[in-house]
N, C-alpha and C positions, 0 to 999 in steps of 0.2 A: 861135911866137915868131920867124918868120922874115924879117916886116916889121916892122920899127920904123916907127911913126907919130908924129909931133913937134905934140903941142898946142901947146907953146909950149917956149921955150929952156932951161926944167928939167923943164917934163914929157914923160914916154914912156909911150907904150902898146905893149907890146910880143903884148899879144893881144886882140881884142876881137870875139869871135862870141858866135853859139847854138849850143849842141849841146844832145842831148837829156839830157831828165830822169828819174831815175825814179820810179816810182810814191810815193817815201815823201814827195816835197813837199808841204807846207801848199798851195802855190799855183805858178804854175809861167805861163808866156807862151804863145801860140796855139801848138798844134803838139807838148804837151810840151816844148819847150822851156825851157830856162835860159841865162840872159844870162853869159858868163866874159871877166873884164876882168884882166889882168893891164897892172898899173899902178907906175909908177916915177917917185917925184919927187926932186929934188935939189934940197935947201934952198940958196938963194940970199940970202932976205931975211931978218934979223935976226925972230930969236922963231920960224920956219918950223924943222920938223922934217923930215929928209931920211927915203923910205919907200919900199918894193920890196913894193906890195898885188896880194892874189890875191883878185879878188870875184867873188864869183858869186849870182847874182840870177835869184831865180824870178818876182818883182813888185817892184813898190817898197816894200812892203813885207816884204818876206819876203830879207832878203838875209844871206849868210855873207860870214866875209872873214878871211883869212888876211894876216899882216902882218910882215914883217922890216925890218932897215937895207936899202940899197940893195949897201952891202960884205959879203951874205950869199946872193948868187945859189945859192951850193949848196945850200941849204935849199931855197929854193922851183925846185930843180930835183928835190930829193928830194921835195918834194911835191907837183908835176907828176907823177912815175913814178908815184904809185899812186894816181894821179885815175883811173877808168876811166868808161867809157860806159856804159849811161846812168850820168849823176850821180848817186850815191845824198847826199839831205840827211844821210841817218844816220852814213855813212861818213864827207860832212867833219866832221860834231861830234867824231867818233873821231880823225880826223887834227889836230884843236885849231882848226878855224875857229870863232869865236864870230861871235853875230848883230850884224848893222851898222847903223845909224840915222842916216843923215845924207843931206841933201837935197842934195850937192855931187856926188854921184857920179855 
C-alpha cells in the first residue's frame, strides 16, 4: 500500500499486483498466480455507497472479497497481517471473505 493510484477523484487503489497462490484455488492466473486489488471509494454522488475492498481474484470467475467503510482502515490493516504467501483460498473464507460476482471490477 505504498503507492496510491487515482483512477478518478473518489477512487484509490491502494494495491494492485500478483502474488502467488496456493494449491487450494478452484482456479488461479498463469504462473499460480492471484490477482490482489485493494480498492477505496468515496461516495460522492447521491445513492453511491462509500467502500475500503480487499479483492483477490484467481480468474474472473473465481474471486473473494473482503469489504469495510473506508473510516475502518484498522480492520483491513488487521487483515492484511494475517494474509501470508502463497494465498490460501481456504484461509480467506476463515478470515470472512465471501465470493464476488460483478463484471465492474
Amino acid at each position: 500500500m505504498h503507492n496510491l493510484i487515482r483512477k478518478q477523484p473518489r477512487d484509490f487503489i491502494w494495491l494492485d499486483e500478483f502474488q502467488t497462490a496456493d494449491k487450494d484455488w478452484p482456479k488461479h492466473y498463469p504462473g499460480n498466480q492471484v490477482w490482489v486489488n485493494i480498492h477505496e471509494y468515496k461516495a460522492t454522488l447521491a445513492g453511491d455507497a462509500s467502500y475500503l475492498r480487499l479483492l483477490i481474484s484467481g480468474d474472473h470467475n473465481c474471486n473473494l472479497v473482503w469489504q469495510t467503510t473506508p473510516d475502518a482502515p484498522h480492520d483491513l490493516q488487521r487483515i492484511t497481517r494475517q494474509l501470508s504467501t502463497p494465498i490460501s483460498f481456504i484461509a480467506l473464507q476463515a478470515l470472512g471473505f465471501k465470493y464476488f460476482d460483478c463484471d465492474d471490477y
